[in-house]
N, C-alpha and C positions, 0 to 999 in steps of 0.2 A: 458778549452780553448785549441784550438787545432793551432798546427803552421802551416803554409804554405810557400812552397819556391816559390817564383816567381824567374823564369829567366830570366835575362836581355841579350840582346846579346853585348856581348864586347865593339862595335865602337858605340853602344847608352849609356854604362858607359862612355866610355872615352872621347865622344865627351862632357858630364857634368862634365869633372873634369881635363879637360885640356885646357891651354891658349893658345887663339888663336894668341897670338903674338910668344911666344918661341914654344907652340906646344908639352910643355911637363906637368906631372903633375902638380897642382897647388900650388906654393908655397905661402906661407902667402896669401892666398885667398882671392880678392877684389872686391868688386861689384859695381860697378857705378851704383848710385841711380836713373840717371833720366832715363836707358832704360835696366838696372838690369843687364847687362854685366857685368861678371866675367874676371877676369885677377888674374895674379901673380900681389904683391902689387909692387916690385921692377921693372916690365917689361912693367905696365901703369904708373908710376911715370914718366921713362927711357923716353917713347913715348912721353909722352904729356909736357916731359920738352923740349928733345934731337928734337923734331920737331917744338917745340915753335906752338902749336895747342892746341885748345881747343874743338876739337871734337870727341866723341868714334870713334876709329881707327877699328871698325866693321861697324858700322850702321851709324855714320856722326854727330849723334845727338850732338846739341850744349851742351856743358859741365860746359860754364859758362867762366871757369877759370880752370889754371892746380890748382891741387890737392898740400897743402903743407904741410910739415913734420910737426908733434906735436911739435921741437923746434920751429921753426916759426911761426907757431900759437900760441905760451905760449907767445913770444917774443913781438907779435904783438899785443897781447890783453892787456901785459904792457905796450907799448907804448900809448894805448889807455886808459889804465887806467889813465897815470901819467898825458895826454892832458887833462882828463876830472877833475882828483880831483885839478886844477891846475886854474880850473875855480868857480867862484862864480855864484851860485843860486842852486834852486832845479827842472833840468828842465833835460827832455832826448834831448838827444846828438847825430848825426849823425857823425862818425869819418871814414875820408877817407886816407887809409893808399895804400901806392905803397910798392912792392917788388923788389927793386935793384936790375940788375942780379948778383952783387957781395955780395948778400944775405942781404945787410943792411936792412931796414925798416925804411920808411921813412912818416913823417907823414904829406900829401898834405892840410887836410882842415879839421875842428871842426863847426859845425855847430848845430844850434836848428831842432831835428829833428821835423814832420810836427805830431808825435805823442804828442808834446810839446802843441801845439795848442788843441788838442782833451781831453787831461788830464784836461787840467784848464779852458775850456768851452768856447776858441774861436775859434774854430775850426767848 
C-alpha cells in the first residue's frame, strides 16, 4: 500500500478548524446539529445565552432553545423524575419544565402524554 500526501492550502485548513465567533482555533469543538455549524463549546453557549437568541449566529437557522450545561440537564431530568414516580398509574407522561434565569428549574405542568392513548389502544 502506497501513501499519498495531499496538500491543502492553509486558509482551506483554517477556515475548518476555526470559530467563526472568536476566529481562533477550535476549542472543545461543537457542532450544532440542525445546520452542522461548528463553534467553540464556550463561545456558542456565551452567544446563544449573553444574547438571549435561539438562532445559529452564522446561518439564522432556528435552534429551538439555547443549549444547557450537563448539571442542568441531570437537574431537570430529577425534577421530572420525582413529578412522575409521585404520581399513580402506569401511563407515559409529558413534563413541562422552565429554566429560571437565576438557574432554578422549575416544574410548570405534568400531563398524559398523547403516546398514552396510542399504548393502550385508544388512540
Amino acid at each position: 500500500m502506497s501513501r499519498q500526501q495531499v496538500k491543502v492550502k492553509r486558509e482551506t485548513l483554517e477556515a475548518c478548524t476555526t470559530c467563526p465567533l472568536c476566529h481562533k482555533l477550535f476549542k472543545d469543538a461543537t457542532t450544532m446539529s440542525l445546520c452542522l455549524r461548528n463553534f467553540c463549546r464556550k463561545c456558542i453557549y456565551e452567544k446563544l445565552s449573553d444574547d438571549e437568541t435561539d438562532s445559529c449566529p452564522v446561518c439564522n437557522i432556528d435552534l429551538g432553545c439555547v443549549p444547557v450545561d450537563r448539571r442542568t440537564r441531570e437537574c431537570a431530568t430529577e425534577v421530572a423524575r420525582k413529578a412522575i414516580n409521585s404520581l399513580e398509574g402506569a401511563r407515559v407522561f409529558a413534563v413541562e419544565l422552565f429554566l429560571a434565569k437565576d438557574g432554578q428549574i422549575l416544574l410548570n405542568e405534568v400531563a398524559p402524554s398523547a403516546l398514552t392513548d396510542f399504548l393502550t389502544g385508544r388512540g
